[in-house]
N, C-alpha and C positions, 0 to 999 in steps of 0.2 A: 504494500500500500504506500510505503513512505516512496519508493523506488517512481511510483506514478505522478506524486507528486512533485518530485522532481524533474522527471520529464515533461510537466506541464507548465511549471514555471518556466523550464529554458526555452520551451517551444514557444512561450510566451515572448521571453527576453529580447527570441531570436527575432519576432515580428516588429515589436516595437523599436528593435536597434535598425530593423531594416528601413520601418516606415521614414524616423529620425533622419536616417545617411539621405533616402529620397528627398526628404524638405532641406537639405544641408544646404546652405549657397555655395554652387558649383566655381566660380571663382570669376573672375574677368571672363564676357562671351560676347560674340558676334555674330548675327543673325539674323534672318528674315531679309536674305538680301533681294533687289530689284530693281528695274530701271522704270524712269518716268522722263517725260519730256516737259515739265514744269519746277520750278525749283521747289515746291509744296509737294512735292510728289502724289497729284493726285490723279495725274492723268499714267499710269501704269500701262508698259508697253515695253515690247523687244521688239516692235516694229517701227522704227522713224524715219525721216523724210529726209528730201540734203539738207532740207535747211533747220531742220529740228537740233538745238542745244542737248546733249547726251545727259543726263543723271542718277549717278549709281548710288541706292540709296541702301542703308543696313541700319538697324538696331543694336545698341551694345547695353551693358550691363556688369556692373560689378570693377567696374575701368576705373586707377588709380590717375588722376591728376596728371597731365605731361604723357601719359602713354603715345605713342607715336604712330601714325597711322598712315598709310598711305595707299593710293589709287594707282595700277597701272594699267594702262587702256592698249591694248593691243587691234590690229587690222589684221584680220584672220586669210582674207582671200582678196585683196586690193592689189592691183595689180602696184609693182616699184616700193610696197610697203614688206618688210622681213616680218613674219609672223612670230617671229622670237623674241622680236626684241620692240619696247615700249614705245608708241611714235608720242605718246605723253604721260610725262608723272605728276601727281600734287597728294604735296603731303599736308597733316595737320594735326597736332598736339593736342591730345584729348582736353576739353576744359570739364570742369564737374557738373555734374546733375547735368548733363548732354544725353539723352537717350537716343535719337536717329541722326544720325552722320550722312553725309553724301559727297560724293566728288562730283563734279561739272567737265563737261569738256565742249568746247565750242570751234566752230570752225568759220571763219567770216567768209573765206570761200564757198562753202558747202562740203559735204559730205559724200565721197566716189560712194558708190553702189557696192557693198558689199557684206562680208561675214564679220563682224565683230567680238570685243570681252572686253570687261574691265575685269583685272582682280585687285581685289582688299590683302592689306599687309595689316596685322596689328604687330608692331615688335619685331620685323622680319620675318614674321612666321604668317604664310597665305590662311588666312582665316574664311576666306570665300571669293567667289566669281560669277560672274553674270555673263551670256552668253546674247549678244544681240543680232540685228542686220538694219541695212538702209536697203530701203526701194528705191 
């Protein structure tokens, strides 16, 4: 009997330590990335036009002061443009209580017809990517 009740306690122990670790805060994150073609991001779209301004938008969370951040926009299938290598960078130093972030990329020319990405850096380390096109 006493043996039962020790197995019921721990199976207990074991739930509540799990539930606990689940509500833990997971640490600095970034998330829910997107593109829009307004700087409010509320016109959402991986579809835009030559002359539509680019807007890579993300969520973060749990981000210390100064964290470092950066956008690199890459041309996937443009013709004269390297697909490896970033035809623009911007960066910018997390400030506090900032929940959605975004980089901008603008072109006064317009936009060649093609495949595109932006990816997000927090810290060096690619935290996510967004895959677009121009018609």
């Amino acid at each position: 009997m006493k043996s039962n009740k020790i197995a019921i306690l721990l199976a207990v122990a074991a739930i509540v330590l799990s539930v606990l670790a689940c509500g833990a805060p997971s640490g600095p994150s970034a998330s829910n990335f997107y593109m829009a073609n307004d700087q409010a991001g509320q016109n959402k779209t991986t579809t835009f036009t030559s002359s539509d301004d680019f807007f890579a938008f993300f969520n973060v969370s749990g981000i210390p002061a100064g964290t470092a951040f950066q956008g690199r926009w890459y041309a996937l299938d443009v013709p004269g443009e390297d697909p490896t290598k970033p035809f623009l960078t911007g960066d910018y130093a997390y400030e506090s209580n900032v929940k959605t972030i975004f980089f901008q990329a603008m072109n006064s020319n317009g936009w060649p017809s093609g495949s595109y990405k932006v990816e997000i850096y927090m810290s060096d380390t690619k935290v996510g990517e967004v895959q677009f096109s121009v018609k």
